[in-house]
N, C-alpha and C positions, 0 to 999 in steps of 0.2 A: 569589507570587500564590496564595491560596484555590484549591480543590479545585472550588468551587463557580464561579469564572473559568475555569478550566482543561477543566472541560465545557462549558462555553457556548462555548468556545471551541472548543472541537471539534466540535462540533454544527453552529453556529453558523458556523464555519470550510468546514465539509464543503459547506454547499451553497454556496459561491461557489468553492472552491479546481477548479471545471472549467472556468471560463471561461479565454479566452486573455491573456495576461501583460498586453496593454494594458490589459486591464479590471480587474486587480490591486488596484490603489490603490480607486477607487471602489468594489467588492468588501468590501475591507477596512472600508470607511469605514459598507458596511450596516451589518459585523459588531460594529463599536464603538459605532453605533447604535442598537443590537436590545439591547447590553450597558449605555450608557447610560440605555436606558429600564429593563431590570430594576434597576439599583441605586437610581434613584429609589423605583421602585414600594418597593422592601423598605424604604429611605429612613422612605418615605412612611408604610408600615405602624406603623416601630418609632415616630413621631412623633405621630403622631395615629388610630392607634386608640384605641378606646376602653378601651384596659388595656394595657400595655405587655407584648406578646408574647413567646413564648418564639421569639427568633429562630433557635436552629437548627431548631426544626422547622419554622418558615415556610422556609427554605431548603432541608431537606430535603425539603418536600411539593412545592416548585420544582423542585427538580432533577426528583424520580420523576415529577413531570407532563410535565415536558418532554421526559424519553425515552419514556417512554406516550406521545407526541401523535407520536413518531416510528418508533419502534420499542417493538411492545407484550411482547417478550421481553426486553427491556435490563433494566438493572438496576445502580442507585447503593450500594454499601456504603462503609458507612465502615469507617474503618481495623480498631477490632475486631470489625464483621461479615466484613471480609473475611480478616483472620487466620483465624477461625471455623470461615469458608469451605472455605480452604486444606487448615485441619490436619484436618479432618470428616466433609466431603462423602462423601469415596472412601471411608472406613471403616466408615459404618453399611448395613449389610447388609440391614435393614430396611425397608421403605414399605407405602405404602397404593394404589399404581398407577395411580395417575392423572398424567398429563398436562395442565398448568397453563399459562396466558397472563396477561397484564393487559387488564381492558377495565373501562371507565368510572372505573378508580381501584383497584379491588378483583382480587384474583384469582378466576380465572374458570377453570373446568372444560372440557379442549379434549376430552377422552376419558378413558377408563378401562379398564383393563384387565379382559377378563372373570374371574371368578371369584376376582379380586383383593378385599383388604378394603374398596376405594370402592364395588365392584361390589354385591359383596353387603349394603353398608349403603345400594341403592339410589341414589347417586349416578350423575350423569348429564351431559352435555353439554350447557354454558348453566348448570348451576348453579352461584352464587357461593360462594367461602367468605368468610366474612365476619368469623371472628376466628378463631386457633390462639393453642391453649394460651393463652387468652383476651388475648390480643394483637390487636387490630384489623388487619385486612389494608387496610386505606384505606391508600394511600402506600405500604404493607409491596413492599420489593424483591424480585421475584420470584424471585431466587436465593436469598435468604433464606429464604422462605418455603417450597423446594423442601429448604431444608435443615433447617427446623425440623420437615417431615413426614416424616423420615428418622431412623434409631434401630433402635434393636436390634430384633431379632425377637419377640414375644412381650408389649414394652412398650407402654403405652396413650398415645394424645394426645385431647384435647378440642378438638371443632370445634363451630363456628356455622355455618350454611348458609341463605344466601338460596334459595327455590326459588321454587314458585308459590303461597303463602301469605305473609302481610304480615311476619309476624314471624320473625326466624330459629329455627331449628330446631337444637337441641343434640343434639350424638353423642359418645360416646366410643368411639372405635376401636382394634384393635390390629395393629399394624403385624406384618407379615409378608413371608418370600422370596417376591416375587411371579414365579409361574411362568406362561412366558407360554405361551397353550395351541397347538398345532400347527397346522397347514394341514387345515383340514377341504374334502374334494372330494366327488365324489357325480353319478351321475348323473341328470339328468331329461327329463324326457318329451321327444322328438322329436329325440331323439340331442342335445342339449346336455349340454356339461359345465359343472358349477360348482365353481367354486375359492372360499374364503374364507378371506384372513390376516384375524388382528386385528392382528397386528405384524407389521413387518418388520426387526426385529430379528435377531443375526446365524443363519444360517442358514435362514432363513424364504424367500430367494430358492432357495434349492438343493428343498426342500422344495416349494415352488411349481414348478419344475420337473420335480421326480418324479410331483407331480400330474395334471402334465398330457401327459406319457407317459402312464403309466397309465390316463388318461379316453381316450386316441385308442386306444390298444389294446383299450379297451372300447367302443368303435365312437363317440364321440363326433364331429359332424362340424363343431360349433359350439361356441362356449365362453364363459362369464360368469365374470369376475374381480371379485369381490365386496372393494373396498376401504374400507365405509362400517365408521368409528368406528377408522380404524386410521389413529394417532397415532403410534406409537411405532416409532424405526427411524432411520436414520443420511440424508442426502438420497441419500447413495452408494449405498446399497442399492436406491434407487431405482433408480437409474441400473443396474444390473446385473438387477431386474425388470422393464425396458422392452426391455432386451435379449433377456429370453429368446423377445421376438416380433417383434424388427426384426430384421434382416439387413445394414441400410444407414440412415444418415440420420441426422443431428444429434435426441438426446437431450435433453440441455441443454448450459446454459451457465452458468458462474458468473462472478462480475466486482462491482469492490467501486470504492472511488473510489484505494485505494494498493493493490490487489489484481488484479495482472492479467488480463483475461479467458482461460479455460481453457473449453475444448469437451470434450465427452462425445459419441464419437460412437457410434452402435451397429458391434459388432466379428463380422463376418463368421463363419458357424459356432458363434456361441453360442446364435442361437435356436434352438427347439426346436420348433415348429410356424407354421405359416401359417393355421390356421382363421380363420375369422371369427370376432371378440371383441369382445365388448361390456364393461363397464368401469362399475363402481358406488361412486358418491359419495355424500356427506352430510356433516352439519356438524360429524362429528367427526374426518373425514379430512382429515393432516396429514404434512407435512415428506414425509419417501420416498414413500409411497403418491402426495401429489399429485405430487411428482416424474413420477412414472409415468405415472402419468393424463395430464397435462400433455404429455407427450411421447407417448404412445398415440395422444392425441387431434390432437398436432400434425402428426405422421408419417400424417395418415390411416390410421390400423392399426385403431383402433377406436371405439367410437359408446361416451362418455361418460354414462352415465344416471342421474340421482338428486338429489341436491341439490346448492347451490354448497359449496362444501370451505371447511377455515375458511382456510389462506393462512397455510404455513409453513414457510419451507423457504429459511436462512442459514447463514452461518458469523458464530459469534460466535466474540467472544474478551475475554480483560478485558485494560484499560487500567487501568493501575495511573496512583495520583497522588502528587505529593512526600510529601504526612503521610500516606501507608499507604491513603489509600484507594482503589476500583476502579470504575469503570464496568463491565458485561461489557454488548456492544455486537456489532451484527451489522454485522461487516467486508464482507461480500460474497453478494451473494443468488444466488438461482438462478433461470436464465430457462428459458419456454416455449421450444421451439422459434422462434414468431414472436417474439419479443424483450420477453413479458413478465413480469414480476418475480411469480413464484410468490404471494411473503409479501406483495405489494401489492393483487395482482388473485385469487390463490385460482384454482381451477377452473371453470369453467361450465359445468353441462354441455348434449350438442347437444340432451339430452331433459331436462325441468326435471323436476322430477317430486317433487313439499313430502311428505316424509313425518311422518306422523302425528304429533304430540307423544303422548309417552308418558303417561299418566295416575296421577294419585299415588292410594294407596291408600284406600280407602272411608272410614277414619276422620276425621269430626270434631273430634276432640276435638284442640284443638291443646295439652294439656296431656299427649297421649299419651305411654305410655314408650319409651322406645328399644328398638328402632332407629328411625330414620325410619321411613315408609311406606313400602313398595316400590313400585318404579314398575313398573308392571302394559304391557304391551309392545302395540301395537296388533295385533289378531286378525291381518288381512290385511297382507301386506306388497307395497303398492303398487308399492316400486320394482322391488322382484325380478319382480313382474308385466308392468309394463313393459318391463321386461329382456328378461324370456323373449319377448315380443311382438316386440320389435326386432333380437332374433337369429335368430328365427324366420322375419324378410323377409329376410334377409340370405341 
């Protein structure tokens, strides 16, 4: 059986194998169904278009659509992309720190690391990349693509970027050890404290901890956890910075469809205060962070403020196929306290609060030289405003 039946089948397989064993057969009979129609349709294609296609990549752009319409982190390699993959990944030391999805086809910008080389070539959350190392990302597997932006330190890659201009915009970048920057704290007016990770990445929870000793011993009586644009970080981590403010009460929950459900629940003695906390989102907060938020918010512990979160936060794993090739595929998501799917539903929060688009820099001239523009940050920051208003009743 083809690599390309063997996804479909799995896919395709998944969402009927929870029904109960009577319902089996008919189950089955969708799944052979949904398969009969794809092999016409491709059928269809090699027959009567208007030029006789290249059929692996109509199959190729099949498959990477159909785990996009399901899961926007998956990812189809074939046999020597995923070799590639294997022998590569772990070894280049190198990136540009950004945090990547699939959305509409294309990869797409979930965050960036500050002071990172995406950062400083202005890069931004919501914008596409639209070719590497002039390669088209239309279709491009997103593991792929994480790999081709990966490389030694010091070497250069060429990119394209959709942004808020018609035509893509070319960069050449040089990939760098991206160092991710600390836990900045600080106090402000009316006895609040403020924390802000951009990552939660290892040690970022111990660090956020120390923070906020620190702010209560500086007379803090209130506190804002500033999660907006942080992407980066394990979901576990999260699970150990929800902790540092419960005491008691289901965290999350993970559970897959052959992955048994497992609870996270908060462990007695690890938190580290009880102040009143508020908790800041936006469309670049992902995976750990919403974790946290997610359970802050569920556990009544704190008032969610700022935008909805982008919705990310699984376990993936690859699936290997008989000719070499892999799916990497999310086995098991992580739930809300009230039972809902992080990477489905994202965060809401109790206060909505649209923060400003960033504005791209004064230049016209779209023949301009590189770097891109920079993106120019909005004067006032509403949400933090917000924030401090809603800790302030508290």
């Amino acid at each position: 059986m083809s690599s390309t039946c063997l996804v479909a089948l799995l896919l395709l397989g998944g969402v009927v194998s929870k029904g109960a064993p009577a319902e089996d057969a008919t189950a089955s009979n969708n799944v052979y169904k949904h398969l009969s129609v794809y092999s016409e349709v491709l059928s269809r294609i090699k027959s009567e278009y208007v030029e006789e296609p290249d059929m692996s990549s109509v199959t190729l752009g099949a498959m990477t659509g159909m785990l996009e319409s399901i899961d926007p982190y998956a990812s189809y390699l074939n046999a020597n992309q995923y070799k590639e993959y294997l022998k590569n990944f772990d070894t280049y030391k190198g990136g540009l720190g950004m945090v990547l999805a699939k959305k509409f086809g294309y990869i797409t910008i979930v965050s960036v690391v500050p002071n990172s080389p995406a950062d400083k070539a202005g890069l931004t959350t919501g914008d596409f990349i639209e070719s590497v190392k002039g390669i088209a990302t239309r279709d491009m597997p997103l593991a792929y693509a994480n790999l081709l932006l990966r490389g030694e330190p010091g070497s250069t890659i060429d990119l394209s970027v959709l942004r808020r201009k018609p035509e893509p915009q070319k960069l050449t970048m040089t990939r760098a050890v991206v160092a991710y920057p600390p836990v900045e704290s600080k106090m402000l007016p009316g006895e609040i404290g403020y924390i802000k990770a951009d990552t939660l990445t290892n040690g970022m929870v111990k660090e956020i901890s120390t923070a906020v000793t620190t702010l209560q011993k500086q007379g803090a009586k209130k506190l804002i956890l500033d999660l907006r644009y942080c992407a980066e970080g394990d979901p576990q981590e999260g699970v150990d910075l929800a902790n540092l403010f419960l005491s008691k009460g289901l965290i999350t929950y993970v559970q897959g469809q052959k992955y048994p459900r497992k609870e996270y629940t908060a462990v007695e003695n690890k938190d580290v205060t009880a102040l009143p906390l508020v908790v800041l989102t936006n469309r670049g907060t992902a995976s750990a962070a919403e974790v946290a938020a997610a359970a802050l918010q569920g556990d009544k512990r704190a008032t969610v403020v700022g935008e909805h979160s982008y919705g990310d936060a699984s376990i993936r794993q690859p699936i290997t196929m008989d000719d070499g090739s892999a799916i990497i595929l999310s086995v098991a998501k992580y739930y809300t306290p009230e039972g809902k799917s992080i990477q489905d539903n994202g965060v809401t929060p109790d206060d909505l609060v649209g923060e400003a688009e960033p504005a791209i820099g004064d230049s016209d001239d779209d023949s301009a030289p590189e770097p891109i523009p920079a993106v120019k940050k909005p004067s006032e920051d509403v949400i933090l405003k917000k924030a401090i208003e809603v800790a302030q009743s508290k």
